[in-house]
N, C-alpha and C positions, 0 to 999 in steps of 0.2 A: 905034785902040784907045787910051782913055785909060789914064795911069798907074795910074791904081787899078786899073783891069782887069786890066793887066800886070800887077798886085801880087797880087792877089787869085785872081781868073782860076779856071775853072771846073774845067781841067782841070791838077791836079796831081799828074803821077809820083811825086815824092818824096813827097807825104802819102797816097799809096795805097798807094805801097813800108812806109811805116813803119805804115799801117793793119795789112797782112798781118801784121807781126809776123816777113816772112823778112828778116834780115840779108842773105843775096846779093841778094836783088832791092834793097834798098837802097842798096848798094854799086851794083846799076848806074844806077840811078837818079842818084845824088851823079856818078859818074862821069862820065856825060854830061854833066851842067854846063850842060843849058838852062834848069835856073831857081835862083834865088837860093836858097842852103840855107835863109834865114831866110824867103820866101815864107812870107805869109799865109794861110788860108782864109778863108772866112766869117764866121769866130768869131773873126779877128784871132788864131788858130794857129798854130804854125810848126808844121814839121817834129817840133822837139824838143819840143814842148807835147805833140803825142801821144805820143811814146815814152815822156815821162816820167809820163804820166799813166795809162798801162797797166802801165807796172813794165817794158819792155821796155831791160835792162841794157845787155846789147848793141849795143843800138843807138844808147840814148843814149851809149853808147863812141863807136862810130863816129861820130856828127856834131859829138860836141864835138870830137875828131882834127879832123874837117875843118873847125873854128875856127865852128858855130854859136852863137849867141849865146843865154845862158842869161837874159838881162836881158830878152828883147821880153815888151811885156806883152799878153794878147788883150782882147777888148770888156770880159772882164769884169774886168781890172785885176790878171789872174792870171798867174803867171812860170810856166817851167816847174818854179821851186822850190816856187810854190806848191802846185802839181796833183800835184808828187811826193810832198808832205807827206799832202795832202788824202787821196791814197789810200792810206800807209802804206809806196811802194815804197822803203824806206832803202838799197838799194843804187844807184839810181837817186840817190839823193837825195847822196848820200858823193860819186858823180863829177858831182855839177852842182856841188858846194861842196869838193871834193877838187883834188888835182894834177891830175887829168883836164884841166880844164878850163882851159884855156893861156890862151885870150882874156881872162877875164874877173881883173882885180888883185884881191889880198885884200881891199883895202877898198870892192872893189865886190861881195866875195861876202858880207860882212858887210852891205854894203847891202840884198842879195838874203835875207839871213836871217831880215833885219825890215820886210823891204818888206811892206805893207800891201794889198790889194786894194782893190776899190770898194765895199766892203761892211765896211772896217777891218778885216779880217782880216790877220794875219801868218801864216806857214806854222805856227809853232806853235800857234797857236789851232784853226788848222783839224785838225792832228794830234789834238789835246785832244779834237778833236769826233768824231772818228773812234775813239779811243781807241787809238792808236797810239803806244803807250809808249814803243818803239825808236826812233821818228821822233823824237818830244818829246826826247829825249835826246841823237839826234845833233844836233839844234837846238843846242842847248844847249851842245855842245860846240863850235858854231862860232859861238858869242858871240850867239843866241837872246836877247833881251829875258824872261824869264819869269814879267814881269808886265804887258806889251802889253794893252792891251783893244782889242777891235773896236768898232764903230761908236756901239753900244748904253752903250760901256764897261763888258762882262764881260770877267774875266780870264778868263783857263787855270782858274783854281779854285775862281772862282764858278762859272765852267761848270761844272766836275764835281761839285762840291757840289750844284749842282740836278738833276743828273741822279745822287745818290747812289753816283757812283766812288769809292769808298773806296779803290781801285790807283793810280789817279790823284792822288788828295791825296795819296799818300804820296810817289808820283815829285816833283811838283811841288815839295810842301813843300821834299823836302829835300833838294832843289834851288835853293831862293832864295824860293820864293811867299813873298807876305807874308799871316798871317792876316788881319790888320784893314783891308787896303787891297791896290788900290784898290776902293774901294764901287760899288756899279751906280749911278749919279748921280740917279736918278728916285726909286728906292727908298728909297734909302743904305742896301741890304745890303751886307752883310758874307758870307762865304763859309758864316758860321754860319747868316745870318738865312735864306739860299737854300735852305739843307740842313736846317731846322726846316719852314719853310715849305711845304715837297716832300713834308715828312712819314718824311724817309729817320734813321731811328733811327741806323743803324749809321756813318752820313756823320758826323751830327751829335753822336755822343761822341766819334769817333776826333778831331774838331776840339776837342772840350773838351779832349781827353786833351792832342792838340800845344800845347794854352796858348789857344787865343782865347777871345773874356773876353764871358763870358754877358751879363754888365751894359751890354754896347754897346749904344744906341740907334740906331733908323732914321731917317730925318727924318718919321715920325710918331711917334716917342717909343716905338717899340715893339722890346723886346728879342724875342730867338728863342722865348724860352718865350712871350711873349704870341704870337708868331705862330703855334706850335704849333694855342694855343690856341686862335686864331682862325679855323685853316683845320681844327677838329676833331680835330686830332690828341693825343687825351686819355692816351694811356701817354705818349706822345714828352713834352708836357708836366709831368705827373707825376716822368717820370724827370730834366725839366731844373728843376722848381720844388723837387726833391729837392737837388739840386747849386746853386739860387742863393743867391748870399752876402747877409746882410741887410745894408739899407743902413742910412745913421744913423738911419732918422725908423721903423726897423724896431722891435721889440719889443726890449729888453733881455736880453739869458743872464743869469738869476738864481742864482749859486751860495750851497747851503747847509751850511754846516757846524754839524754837532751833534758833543756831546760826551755822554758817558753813556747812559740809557736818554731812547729816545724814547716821550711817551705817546701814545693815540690819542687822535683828535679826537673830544671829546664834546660836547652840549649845555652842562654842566658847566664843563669844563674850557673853551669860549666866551666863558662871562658871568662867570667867574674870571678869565679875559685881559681882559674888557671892563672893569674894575673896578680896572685895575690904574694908578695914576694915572701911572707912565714910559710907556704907549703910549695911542699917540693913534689914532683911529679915524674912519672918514670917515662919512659918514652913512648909508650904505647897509652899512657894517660895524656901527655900531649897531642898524638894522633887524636884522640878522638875528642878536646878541647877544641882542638884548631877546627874538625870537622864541622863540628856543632858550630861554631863562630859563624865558618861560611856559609852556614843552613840559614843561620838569625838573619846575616846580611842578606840574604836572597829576600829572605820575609820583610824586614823590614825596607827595602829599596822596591818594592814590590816585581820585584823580577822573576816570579813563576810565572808561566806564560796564562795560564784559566784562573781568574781569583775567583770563579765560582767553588774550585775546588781546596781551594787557600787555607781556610782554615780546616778542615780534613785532613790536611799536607801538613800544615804545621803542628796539629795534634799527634798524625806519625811521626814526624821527625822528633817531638819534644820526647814522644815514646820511647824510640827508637835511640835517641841521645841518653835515655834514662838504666835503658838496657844494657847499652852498652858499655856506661858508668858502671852499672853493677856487675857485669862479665871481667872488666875490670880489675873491680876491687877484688873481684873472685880468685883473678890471677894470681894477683899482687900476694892475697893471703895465702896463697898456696906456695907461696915461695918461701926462703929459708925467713926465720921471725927476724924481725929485725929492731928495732927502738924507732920510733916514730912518734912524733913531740906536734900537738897541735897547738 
C-alpha cells in the first residue's frame, strides 16, 4: 500500500466518528490510535475539517486536546478556520483561534485568520458571504485583515453592498472598511458604485450618509448615479442626482438681492430696461426686447382686431414677454461666467 493510500485510505474511524457527531465514539476512535488524528480524506479533510465545518463544539474540544492541527489545508485551500467561518459556527471558531488550541503559536493563529483559500478567500470574506455577523467580528477580534479581497478583488463591503446588506456595512464600517477602497479592479467600483448598480436604494444612501463621495469615478468615467441610470434604476437616480454636488463646468447659484418694491415683468417695463444705456444686452435679449415693444405698440394703438379679447391678449403677451425674459436669462447663465456690473 502506498503512502498516499496509508494517508488517505478508504476506510476512516476517526472521520466516521466525527461524521456521527457522537463525542464517545470519537473519543474511542482517537483512543485507539491506528490512524493519525490529522488523516486525510478524499477532499484532503481531516478529522477537524469536519467537526468544524458542522459546528460540532465538542468535538473540535476534543481533538485540538489531543494536539490536531488546525493549519492542514484540504484540495480546496480551506483550514478548518476557514469552513468554521464559512458556516457561522463562532464557537467552533473561538477554540481553533482560542487557548484551546495548544499546538498551533499566536502568530500562526493570526496566520490562520487571513489565510486565504484557492479561490482568495479569507475566513472573513467567506463569513461576509454568509452573513455571519458574529463570525466577522470574532475575526476581527483576532486581528482579521477587514479589507482582504478575494481573488476577483471584492472586499467584505463591496460584497455587501452588492448584495444590499445595509447590517453588514454597518458592522464592517465601523470596524475599519474603507469606503473608497479597495475598488473591484475590472470595474473600479467602489462600494457605492456596486450598491447603485444592484439598484439597492437603502445600501446606497446609508453609504452616502457614512461619507463616500458620489463624485467618484469608475474606470469608465462613470459615477453611481450614472450607473443608476444605466442599469434603469430611475428613483435610485433621481434621488442620487438630487444629492450631487455641481462641479465647476456646472451651472452658476445666482443670488439676488432686492431692495424696495419689486415690479412685475412687463412688455413695457423690457423695452424700458432695453433702452437703458448702463446695460448691455446680447442678441437674443434684444430679439425679444424689440418683440415685446411691438406687442405694447399694438396694445397701446389699439390695433388687435376683437378688444373684447384685449385684455386676455395682453395678459398673454405680458406672460409670455416674461417667460421668455427668463428662458433668457436661462441661456445667458448657462453660458461661460462672465463679470457683469449693474
Amino acid at each position: 500500500m502506498s503512502f498516499f493510500s496509508k494517508l488517505v485510505g478508504v476506510n476512516l474511524p476517526l472521520h466516521q466518528a466525527v461524521t456521527s457527531g457522537d463525542l464517545a465514539k470519537v473519543q474511542q476512535a482517537v483512543q485507539k490510535g491506528t490512524n493519525s488524528i490529522d488523516k486525510v480524506d478524499k477532499d484532503g479533510c481531516t478529522a477537524l475539517h469536519i467537526a468544524a465545518s458542522r459546528g460540532y463544539t465538542s468535538i473540535v474540544g476534543e481533538l485540538l486536546d489531543r494536539h490536531a492541527s488546525s493549519s492542514v489545508v484540504n484540495l480546496a485551500g480551506m483550514t478548518p478556520v476557514h469552513l468554521a467561518a464559512q458556516n457561522g459556527h463562532v464557537s467552533c471558531l473561538q477554540l481553533l483561534l482560542g487557548h484551546r488550541n495548544k499546538k498551533d503559536a499566536a502568530h500562526v493563529k493570526l496566520q490562520l485568520v487571513n489565510s486565504k483559500d484557492k479561490a482568495g478567500r479569507a475566513p472573513l470574506i467567506l463569513a461576509n458571504m454568509g452573513h455571519h455577523l458574529n463570525v466577522v467580528l470574532e475575526l476581527v477580534h483576532y486581528g482579521a485583515d477587514i479589507n482582504s479581497v478575494d481573488a476577483s478583488g471584492c472586499s467584505a463591503l463591496v460584497a455587501a453592498a452588492q448584495r444590499g446588506d445595509v447590517q453588514s456595512l454597518g458592522t464592517l464600517f465601523s470596524h475599519g472598511a474603507h469606503l473608497e477602497g479597495p475598488r473591484l479592479p475590472v470595474e473600479g467600483w467602489t462600494a457605492l458604485h456596486a450598491a447603485a448598480a444592484a439598484g439597492h436604494e437603502s445600501a446606497t444612501l446609508w453609504l452616502l450618509q457614512a461619507g463616500a463621495n458620489l463624485s467618484t469615478k469608475d474606470n469608465q468615467g462613470q459615477t453611481a448615479m450614472d450607473l443608476a441610470l444605466k442599469n434603469g434604476y430611475i428613483g435610485l437616480y433621481r434621488l442620487l442626482k438630487a444629492r450631487m454636488p455641481y462641479s465647476s463646468s456646472s451651472p452658476p447659484t445666482v443670488s439676488v438681492v432686492t431692495t424696495g418694491v419689486v415690479e412685475p415683468v412687463t412688455p413695457a417695463s423690457i423695452t424700458s430696461s432695453s433702452s437703458q444705456s448702463n446695460l448691455a444686452l446680447s442678441p437674443l435679449q434684444q430679439m425679444v426686447a424689440e418683440a415685446a415693444g411691438q406687442h405694447q405698440r399694438k396694445l397701446s394703438h389699439g390695433s388687435l382686431p376683437d378688444s373684447r379679447h384685449s385684455a386676455s391678449t395682453a395678459l398673454h403677451l405680458s406672460t409670455g414677454a416674461a417667460v421668455a425674459a427668463a428662458a433668457v436669462t436661462d441661456i445667458e447663465l448657462r453660458r461661460e461666467p462672465a463679470a457683469v456690473h449693474v
